[in-house]
C-alpha positions, 0 to 999 in steps of 0.5 A: 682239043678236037680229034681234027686239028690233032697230029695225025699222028697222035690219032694213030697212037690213040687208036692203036691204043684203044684196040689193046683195051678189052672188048668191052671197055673199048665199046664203051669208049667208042659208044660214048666219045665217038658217037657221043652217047650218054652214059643211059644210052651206052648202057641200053646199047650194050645192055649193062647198068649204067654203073657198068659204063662208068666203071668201064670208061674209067677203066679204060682212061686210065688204061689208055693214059697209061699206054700214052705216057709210056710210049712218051717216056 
């Protein structure tokens, strides 16, 4: 489901969200599904290895997951 047809709602608590990760997973996911780069482009941008990225983007999934499921519960 794309961001557009979401409650706007839902894109408030997902922002919200995203702000309580660390700076540098909350460049990740942003670099990666906001301006949907791929994981070598997000690496170079921010100059880490690319298994940096993917460690940081699981990280903050199952963050963002976490605080999600917790405010619906």
């Amino acid at each position: 489901m794309s961001a557009e047809s979401k409650d706007p709602s839902e894109i408030e608590k997902l922002q919200a969200a995203i702000r309580q990760l660390p700076p540098g997973e909350r460049s990740a996911i942003a670099l990666y599904h906001f301006e949907e780069m791929r994981v070598a482009e997000v690496a170079v941008a921010l100059a880490i290895p690319a298994g940096t990225v993917k460690t940081r983007l699981m990280n903050s999934r199952r963050k963002l997951r976490a605080i999600l499921e917790g405010e619906t519960s």
